[in-house]
N, C-alpha and C positions, 0 to 999 in steps of 0.2 A: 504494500500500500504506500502512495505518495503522495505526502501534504505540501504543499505550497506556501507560506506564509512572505504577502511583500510589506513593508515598511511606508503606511502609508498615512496623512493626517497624525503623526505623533503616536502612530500604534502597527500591531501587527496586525495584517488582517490574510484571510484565506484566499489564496488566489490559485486561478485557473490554468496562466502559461507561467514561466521563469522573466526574469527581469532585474532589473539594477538591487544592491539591498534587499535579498531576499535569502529567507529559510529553506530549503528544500529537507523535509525529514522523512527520511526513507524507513520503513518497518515490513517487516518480509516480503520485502520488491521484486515484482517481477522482473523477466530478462527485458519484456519489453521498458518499461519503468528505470531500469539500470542505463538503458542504450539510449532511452532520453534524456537521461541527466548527463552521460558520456560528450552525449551531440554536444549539449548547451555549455558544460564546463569546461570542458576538452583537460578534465586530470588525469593521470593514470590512471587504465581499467583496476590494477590492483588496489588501488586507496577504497575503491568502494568493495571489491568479493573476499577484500582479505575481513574486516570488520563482520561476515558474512559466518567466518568460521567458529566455532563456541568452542574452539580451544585454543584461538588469536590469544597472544599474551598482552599487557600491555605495552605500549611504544610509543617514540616518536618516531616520525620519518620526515622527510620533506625532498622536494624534487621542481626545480625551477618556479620557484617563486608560489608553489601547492603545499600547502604544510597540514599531516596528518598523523591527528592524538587518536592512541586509541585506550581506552579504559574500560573496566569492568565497572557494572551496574546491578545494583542489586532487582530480582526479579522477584516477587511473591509467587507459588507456583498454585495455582487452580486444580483444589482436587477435595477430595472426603478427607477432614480432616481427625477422620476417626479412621483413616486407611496407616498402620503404621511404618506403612513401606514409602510413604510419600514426603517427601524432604518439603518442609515448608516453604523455602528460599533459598534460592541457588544466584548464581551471578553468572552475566552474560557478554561479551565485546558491544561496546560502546563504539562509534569511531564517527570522528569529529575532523571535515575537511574544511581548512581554509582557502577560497582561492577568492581571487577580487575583494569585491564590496558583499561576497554570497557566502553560505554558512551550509553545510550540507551535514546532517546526521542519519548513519546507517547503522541498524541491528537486525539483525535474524530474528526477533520477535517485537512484537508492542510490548514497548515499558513505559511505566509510570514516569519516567525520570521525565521523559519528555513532556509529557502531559502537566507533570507539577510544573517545571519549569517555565512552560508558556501560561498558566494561570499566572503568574509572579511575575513574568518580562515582559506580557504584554505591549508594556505601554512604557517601561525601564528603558530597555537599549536597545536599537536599530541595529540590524546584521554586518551593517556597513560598517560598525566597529567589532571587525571580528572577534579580536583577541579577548575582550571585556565579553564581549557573548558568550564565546566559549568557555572562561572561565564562571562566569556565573551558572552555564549547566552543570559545570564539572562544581559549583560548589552546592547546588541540589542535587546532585547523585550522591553526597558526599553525608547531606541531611536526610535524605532518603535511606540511607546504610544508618545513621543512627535513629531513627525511626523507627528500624522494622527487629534493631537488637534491642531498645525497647520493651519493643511488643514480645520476643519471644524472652526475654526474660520473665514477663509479666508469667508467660502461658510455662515457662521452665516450674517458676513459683508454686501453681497448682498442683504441677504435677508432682514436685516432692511433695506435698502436702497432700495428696494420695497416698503417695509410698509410705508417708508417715503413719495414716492411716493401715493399710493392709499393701504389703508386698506383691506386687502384677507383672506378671507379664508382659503385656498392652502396654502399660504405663513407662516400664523401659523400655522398651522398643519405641515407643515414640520417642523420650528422650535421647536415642540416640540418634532420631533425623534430625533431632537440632542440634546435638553435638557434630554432625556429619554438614548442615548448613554453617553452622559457628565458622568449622575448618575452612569450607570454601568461601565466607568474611572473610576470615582473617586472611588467607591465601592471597584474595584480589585486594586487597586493603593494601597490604607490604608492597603488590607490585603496583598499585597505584599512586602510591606517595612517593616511592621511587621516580615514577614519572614526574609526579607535582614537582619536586626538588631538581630535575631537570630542567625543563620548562621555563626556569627561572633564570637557567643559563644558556640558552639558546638565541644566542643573537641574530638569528634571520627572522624571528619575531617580533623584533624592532618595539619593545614593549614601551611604553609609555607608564608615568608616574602612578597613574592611576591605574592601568593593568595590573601592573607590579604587586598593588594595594589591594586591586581583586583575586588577583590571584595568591596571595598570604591566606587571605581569611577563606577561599577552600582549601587551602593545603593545611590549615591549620583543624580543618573541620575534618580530614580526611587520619589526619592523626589524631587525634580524637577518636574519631570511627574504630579507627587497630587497635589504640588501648585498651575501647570500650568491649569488642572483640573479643581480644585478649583474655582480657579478667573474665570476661562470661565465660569463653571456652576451657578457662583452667579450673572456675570451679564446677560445672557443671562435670568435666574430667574428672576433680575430688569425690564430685556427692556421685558417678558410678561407679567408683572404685569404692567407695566408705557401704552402699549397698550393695555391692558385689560379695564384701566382707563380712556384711551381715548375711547374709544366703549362705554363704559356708559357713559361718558362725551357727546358725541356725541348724542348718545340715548334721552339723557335728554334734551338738546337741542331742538331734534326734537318732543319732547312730548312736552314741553314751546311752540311752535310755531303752534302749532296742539291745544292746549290747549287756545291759543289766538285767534285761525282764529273759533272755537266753540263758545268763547264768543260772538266776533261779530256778528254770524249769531243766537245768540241766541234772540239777542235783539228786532232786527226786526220778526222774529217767532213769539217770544211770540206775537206782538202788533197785525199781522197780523192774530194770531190764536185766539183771545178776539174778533176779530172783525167779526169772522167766523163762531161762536157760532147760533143757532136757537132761539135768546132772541132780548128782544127790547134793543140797546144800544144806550148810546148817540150820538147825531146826524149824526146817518146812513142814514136816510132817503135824508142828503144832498147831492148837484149834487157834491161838489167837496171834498167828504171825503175820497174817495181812496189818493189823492195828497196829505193831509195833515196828514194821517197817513203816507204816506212816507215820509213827511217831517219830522216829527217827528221821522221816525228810523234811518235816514241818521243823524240827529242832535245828538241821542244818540251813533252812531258808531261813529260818529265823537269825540265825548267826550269820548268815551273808546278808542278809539287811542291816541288820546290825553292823557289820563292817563295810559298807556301800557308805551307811550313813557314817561314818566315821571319818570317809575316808572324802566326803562331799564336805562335811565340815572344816576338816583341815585342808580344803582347796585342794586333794588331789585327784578327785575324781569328777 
């Protein structure tokens, strides 16, 4: 799909062909759609199919007076969020061409980034200042990634507070699509700020005082973003390890007790099963020698309880 945005009366507005100061935002573009923006901009075919690929890292390039950022954006993904195979939020290539007074953005799917971002710039900054465009998207992609770690701390929060309740299944298995999202934050975060700190030192971008200035306060939101990252994914790392060790803690428990209620019954077997034998034993032939071999296995359970408890007392069992 291809949106048009020209710069017109002090705003953006949606337009029909291409022209001086204009947005072109490309979201899973056709071939025809790619070969019309090729015609009009005349940049490398690669600036637009490379941004195309979901495993493009981030970068810069640039190639006769075309300069092209590419970055990761965070996606929310559309599905059952009671499915625990489905990764709530993954991250996708961003790619941002400058050429002229025009501004072109391409990704392999519709994201939000772009969408917040034209509510907010409407009426802010004409395309014709590339450099301050671009960074202002890059500094809502950047609020967007702290928005949605936010939110899945919010949804982490319940979910322990489940576990604390009763130990699920479900419950970690979900938590680990968002340990498995966190990773892929943090991943694109590192390689994005890497870019930001770049950026900075690139003189074919001829930045001006005020770029400079906008582009600080994303890169400053994009560090931000990794630390916030960070900290979530090391402890949400802690509390599956810390109930990882309760489950075997648990486990072992329930093998101790399983393991204690065997001895017991072992005791009385064995007497019961010597006595069971096709052999002459002692005093079988009397009338009350059933009673007194249960006396005797009751006597010995009773002493293995008795030293069970003993031995739970002084913490060895």
């Amino acid at each position: 799909m291809m949106t048009i945005y020209k710069w017109e009366n002090g705003g953006l507005k949606e337009a029909d062909c291409f022209g001086p100061s204009c947005w072109i935002n490309l979201a899973e573009p056709s071939t025809a759609e790619l070969e019309q923006v090729l015609n009009f901009s005349q940049v490398p075919r690669d600036f637009l199919t490379d941004p195309l690929d979901r495993e493009e890292r981030p970068r810069y390039d640039s190639d006769d007076g075309t300069h092209l950022v590419i970055v990761h954006v965070p996606l929310p993904v559309r599905g059952d969020e009671d499915d625990e195979s489905v990764l709530p939020y993954e991250t996708l290539p961003l790619g941002i061409v400058l050429f002229g007074q025009c501004v072109i953005t391409i990704c392999s799917q519709t994201t939000p980034v772009t969408g917040a971002f034209l509510d907010q710039i409407r009426r802010v900054c004409p395309p014709k200042e590339s450099n301050r465009f671009m960074f202002r998207l890059l500094w809502h992609a950047a609020v967007l990634f702290l928005r949605y770690l936010r939110d899945m701390h919010a949804k982490i929060e319940d979910l322990e507070d489940s576990l604390h309740e009763s130990i699920s299944n479900e419950v970690l298995l979900k938590l680990l699509t968002f340990q498995k999202s966190l990773v892929y934050f943090t991943t694109s975060l590192k390689a994005d700020c890497i870019i930001m700190n770049r950026l900075s030192h690139v003189r074919q971008l001829n930045l001006s005082e005020d770029d400079t200035d906008t582009l600080d306060d994303a890169a400053v939101e994009f560090q931000q973003a990794l630390e916030t990252a960070t900290i979530h994914s090391n402890i949400l790392n802690g509390t599956l390890d810390t109930f990882a060790s309760l489950i075997n803690n648990n486990l072992s428990n329930v093998m101790k007790y399983m393991t204690a209620a065997t001895i017991l019954l072992a005791v009385p077997t064995v007497i019961t099963s010597a006595y069971g034998m096709n052999i002459d034993l002692p005093g079988q032939h009397q009338a009350h020698m059933f009673a007194i071999l249960t006396a005797i296995s009751c006597v010995l359970a009773v002493g293995i309880i008795g030293l069970l408890f003993y031995l739970y007392k002084k913490r060895v069992f």
